[in-house]
C-alpha distance (Angstrom), angle and dihedral (degrees) to the residues before:
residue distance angle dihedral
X1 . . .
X2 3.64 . .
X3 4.26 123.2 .
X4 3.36 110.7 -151.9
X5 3.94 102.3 -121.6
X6 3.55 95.0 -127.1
X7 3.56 100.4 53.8
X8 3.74 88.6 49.3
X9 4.40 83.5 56.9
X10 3.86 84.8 57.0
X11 4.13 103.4 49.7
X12 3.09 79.7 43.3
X13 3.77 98.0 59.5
X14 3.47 94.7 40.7
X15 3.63 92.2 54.5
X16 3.69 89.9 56.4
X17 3.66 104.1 44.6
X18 3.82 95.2 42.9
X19 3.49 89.6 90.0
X20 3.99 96.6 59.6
X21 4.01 89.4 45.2
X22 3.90 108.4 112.5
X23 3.96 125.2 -100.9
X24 3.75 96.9 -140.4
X25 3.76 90.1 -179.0
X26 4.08 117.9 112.2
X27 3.66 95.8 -127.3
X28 4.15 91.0 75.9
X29 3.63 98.2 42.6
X30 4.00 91.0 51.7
X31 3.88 93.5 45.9
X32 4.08 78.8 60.9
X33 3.77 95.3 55.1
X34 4.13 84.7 90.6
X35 3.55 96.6 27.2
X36 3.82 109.9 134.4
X37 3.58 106.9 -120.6
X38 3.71 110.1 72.9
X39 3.47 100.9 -139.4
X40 4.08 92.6 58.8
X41 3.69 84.4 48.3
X42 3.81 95.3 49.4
X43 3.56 89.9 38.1
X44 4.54 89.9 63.5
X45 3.43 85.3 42.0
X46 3.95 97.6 68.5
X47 4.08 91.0 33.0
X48 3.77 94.2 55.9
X49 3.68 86.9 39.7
X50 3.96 93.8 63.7
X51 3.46 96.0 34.9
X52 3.48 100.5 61.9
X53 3.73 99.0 165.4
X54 4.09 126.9 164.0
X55 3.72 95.3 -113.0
X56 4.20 91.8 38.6
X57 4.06 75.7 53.4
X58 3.50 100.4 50.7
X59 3.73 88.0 40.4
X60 4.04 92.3 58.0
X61 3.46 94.4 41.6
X62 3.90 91.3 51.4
X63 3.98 87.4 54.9
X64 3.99 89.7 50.4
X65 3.21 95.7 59.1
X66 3.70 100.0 42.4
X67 3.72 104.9 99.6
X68 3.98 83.1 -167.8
X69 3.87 92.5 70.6
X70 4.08 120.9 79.9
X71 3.69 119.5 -89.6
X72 3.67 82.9 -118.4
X73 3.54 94.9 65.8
X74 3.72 101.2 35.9
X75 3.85 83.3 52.3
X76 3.59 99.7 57.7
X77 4.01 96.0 34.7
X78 3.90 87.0 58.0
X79 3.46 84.7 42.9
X80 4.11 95.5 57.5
X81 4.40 86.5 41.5
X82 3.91 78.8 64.4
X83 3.93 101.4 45.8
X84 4.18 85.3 41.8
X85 4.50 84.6 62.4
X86 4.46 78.9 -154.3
X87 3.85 85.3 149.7
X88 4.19 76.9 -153.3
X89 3.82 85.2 90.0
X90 4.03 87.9 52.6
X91 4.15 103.7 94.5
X92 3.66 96.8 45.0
X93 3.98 92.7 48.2
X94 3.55 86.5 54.9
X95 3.03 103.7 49.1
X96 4.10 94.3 45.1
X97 3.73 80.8 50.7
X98 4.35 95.7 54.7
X99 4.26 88.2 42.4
X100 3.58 98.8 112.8
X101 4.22 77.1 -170.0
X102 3.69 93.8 61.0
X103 3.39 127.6 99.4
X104 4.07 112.2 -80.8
X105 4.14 87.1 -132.3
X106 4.13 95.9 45.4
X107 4.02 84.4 50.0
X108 3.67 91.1 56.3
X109 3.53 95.0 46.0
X110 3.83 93.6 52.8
X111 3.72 95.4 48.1
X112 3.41 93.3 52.6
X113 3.63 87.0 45.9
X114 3.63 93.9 54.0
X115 3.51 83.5 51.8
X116 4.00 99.0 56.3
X117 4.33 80.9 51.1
X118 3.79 90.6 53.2
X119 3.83 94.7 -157.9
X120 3.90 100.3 158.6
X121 3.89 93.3 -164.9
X122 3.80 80.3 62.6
X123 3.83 98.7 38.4
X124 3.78 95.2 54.7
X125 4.05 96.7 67.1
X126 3.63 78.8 62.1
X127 3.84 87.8 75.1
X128 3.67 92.1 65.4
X129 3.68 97.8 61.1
X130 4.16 106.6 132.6
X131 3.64 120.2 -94.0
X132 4.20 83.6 -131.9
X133 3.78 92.4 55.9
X134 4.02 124.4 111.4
X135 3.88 108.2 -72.2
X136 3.64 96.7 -128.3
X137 3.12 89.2 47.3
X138 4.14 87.0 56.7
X139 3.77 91.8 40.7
X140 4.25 90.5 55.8
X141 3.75 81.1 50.8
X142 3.43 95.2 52.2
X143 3.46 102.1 41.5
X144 4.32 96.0 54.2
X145 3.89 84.6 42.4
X146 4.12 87.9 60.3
X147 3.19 89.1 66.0
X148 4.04 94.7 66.7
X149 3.85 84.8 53.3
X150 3.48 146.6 -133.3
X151 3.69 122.5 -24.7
X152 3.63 133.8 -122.3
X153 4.11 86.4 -97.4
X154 3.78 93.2 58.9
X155 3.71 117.9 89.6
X156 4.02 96.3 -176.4
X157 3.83 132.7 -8.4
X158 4.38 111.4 -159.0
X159 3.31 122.3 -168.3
X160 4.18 131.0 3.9
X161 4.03 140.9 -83.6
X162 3.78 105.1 -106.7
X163 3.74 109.3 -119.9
X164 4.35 114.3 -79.5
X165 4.04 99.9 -90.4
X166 3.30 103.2 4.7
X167 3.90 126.6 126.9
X168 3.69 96.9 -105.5
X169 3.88 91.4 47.9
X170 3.64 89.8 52.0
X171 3.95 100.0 47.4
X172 4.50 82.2 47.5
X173 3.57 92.7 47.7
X174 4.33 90.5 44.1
X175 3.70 87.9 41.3
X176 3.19 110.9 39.8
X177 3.59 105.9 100.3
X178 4.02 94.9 51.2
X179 3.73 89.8 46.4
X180 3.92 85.6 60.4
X181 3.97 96.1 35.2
X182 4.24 81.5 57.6
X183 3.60 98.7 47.2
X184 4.12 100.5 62.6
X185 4.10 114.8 -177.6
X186 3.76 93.0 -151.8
X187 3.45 90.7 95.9
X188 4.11 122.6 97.1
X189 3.55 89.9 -128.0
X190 3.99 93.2 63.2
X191 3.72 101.8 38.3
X192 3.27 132.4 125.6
X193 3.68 116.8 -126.9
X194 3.94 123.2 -119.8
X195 3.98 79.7 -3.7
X196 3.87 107.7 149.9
X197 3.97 91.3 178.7
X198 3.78 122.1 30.1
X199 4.16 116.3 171.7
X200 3.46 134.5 168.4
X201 3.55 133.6 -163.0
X202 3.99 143.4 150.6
X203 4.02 103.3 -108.7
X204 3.68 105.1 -152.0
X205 3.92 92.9 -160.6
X206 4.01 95.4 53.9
X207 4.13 90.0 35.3
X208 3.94 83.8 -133.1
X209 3.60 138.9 121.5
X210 3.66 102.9 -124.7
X211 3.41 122.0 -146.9
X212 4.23 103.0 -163.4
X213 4.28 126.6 -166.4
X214 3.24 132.3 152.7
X215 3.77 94.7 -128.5
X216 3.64 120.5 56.0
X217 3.50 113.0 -103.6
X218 4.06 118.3 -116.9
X219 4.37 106.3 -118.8
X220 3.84 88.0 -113.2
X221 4.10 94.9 58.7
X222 4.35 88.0 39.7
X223 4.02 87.2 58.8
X224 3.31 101.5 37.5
X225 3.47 87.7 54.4
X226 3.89 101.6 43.0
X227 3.83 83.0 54.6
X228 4.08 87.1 65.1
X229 3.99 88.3 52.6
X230 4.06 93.4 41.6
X231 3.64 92.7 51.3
X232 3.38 93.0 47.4
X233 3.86 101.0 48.7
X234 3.93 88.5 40.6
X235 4.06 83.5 69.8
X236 3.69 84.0 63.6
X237 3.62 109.0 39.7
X238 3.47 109.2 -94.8
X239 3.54 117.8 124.6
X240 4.21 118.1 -158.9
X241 3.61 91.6 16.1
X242 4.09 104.3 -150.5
X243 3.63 116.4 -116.8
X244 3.63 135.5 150.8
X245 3.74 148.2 179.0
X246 3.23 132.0 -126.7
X247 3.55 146.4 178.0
X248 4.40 117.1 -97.5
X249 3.22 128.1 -103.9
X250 4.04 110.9 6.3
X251 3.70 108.3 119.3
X252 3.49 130.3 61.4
X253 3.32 119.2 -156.2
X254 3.60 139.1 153.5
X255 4.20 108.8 -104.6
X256 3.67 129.0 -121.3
X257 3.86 133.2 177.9
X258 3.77 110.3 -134.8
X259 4.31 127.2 -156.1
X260 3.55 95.7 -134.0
X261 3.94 92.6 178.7
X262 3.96 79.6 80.4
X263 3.50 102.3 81.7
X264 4.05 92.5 -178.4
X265 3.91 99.8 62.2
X266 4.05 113.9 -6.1
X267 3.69 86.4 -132.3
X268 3.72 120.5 -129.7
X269 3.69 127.1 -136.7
X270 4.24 102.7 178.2
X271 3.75 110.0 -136.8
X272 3.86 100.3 171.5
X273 3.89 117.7 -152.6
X274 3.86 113.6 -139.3
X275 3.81 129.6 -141.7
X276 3.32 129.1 169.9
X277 4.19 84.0 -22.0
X278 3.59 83.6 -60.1
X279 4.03 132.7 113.6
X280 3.59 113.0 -89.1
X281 3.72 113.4 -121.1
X282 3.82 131.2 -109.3
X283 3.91 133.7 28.2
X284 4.27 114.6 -111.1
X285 3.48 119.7 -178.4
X286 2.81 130.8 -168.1
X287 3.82 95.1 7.6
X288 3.38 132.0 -26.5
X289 4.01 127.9 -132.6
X290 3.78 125.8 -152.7
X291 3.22 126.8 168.2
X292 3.90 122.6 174.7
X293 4.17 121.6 -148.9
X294 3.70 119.0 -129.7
């Protein structure tokens, strides 16, 4: 039996080159989401990410929740559910993100996550995060939950909540505390007018320094006196500083005094201020300001 030469060339060929022909399944590009070059790993990122199909879905969410898998990959497939917006993914990063068990860096990854799917009903447990929990951990809360917006407490929110892990969020975060020691209200050109109670404070849950009264400050006095906190923080890098004011006296929560030179976890020490036998209101870290108007 005779092969007809060229044929032969062609099986040949094919045979070769199979090798470099494309596996568009999903099962290759997810094995690379902890493959140690960066560029492989960056490279399954951004396919999975426009694929986006039911069954790549299910497959990422299966390697989320598989404590078995690397950190690595669990990271980056949570990190793809987010980029996909299939609000599918939604229950399980939540509840990755409230497991006080999980890994601090998988938490991160699935609030932000959350946050790239934008389901409010899923945001909102968010909210309930403890006031003893990790502080990045707080601060990725906070920053998804800005995007709902402000609440009915808030009269005005200036500036923006540097991105989770960035440089700017770090040098906030570090310098937070100085930024407020610098920028004293007891001066007449930052008062509040008819203002019996003005307090300020760096809430760790809203990532905001909170500027409290009981009367609602006019828009004149709330820009004159962001413009004492923006210069400040502009000294130290940090561009749209967050602040925001809000109204005296609404939540009640139990207080803690944070180290915010430790970048890592803003540890907590819980000094609890009685009154009445009750909780005192508000959290203050790292110092808290009152100042009452005769």
């Amino acid at each position: 039996m005779k092969f007809n030469p060229t044929i032969l060339i062609l099986c040949t060929l094919l045979v070769l080159l199979s090798g470099c022909i494309e596996d568009n399944s999903a099962d290759s590009p997810i094995n690379d989401l902890e493959h140690e070059d960066a560029s492989i790993r960056n490279d399954a990122i951004e396919k999975l990410s426009q694929t986006g199909d039911e069954d790549t879905v299910l497959s990422l969410m299966q390697v989320a929740n598989n404590n078995n898998n690397t950190i690595e990959k669990r990271k980056n497939a949570i990190k793809v559910l987010g980029a996909t917006g299939n609000n599918r993914a939604s229950k399980l990063l939540l509840n990755i993100s409230l497991d006080g068990e999980e890994e601090k860096t998988i938490r991160m990854a699935s609030i932000l996550a959350l946050g790239d799917i934008g389901n409010v009903t899923m945001l909102m447990p968010l909210a309930n995060l403890s006031y003893g929990d990790d502080g990045l951990i707080l601060y990725h809360a906070a920053y998804v939950l800005d995007q709902i917006g402000d609440g009915e407490n808030v009269y005005a929110s200036y500036g923006k909540l540097p991105y989770p892990l960035s440089e700017e969020q770090r040098l906030y975060r570090n310098n937070v505390g100085e930024i407020m020691d610098e920028c004293s209200l007891n001066s007449s050109s930052s008062i509040i007018e008819n203002a019996t109670t003005i307090m300020r404070s760096y809430n760790i849950k809203s990532g905001y320094i909170e500027i409290s009264s009981d009367i609602e400050p006019e828009i004149s006095e709330m820009n004159t006196i962001y413009q004492i906190y923006d210069k400040e923080a502009r000294k130290k890098g940090i561009n749209q500083v967050p602040v925001r004011f809000v109204r005296c006296g609404v939540a009640t929560f139990p207080v803690y005094w944070y180290n915010i030179t430790d970048i890592g976890d803003l540890n907590a020490t819980n000094l609890y201020a009685l009154s009445d036998g009750d909780v005192e209101s508000r959290v203050y870290t790292p110092s808290l300001t009152v100042f009452t108007l005769s």
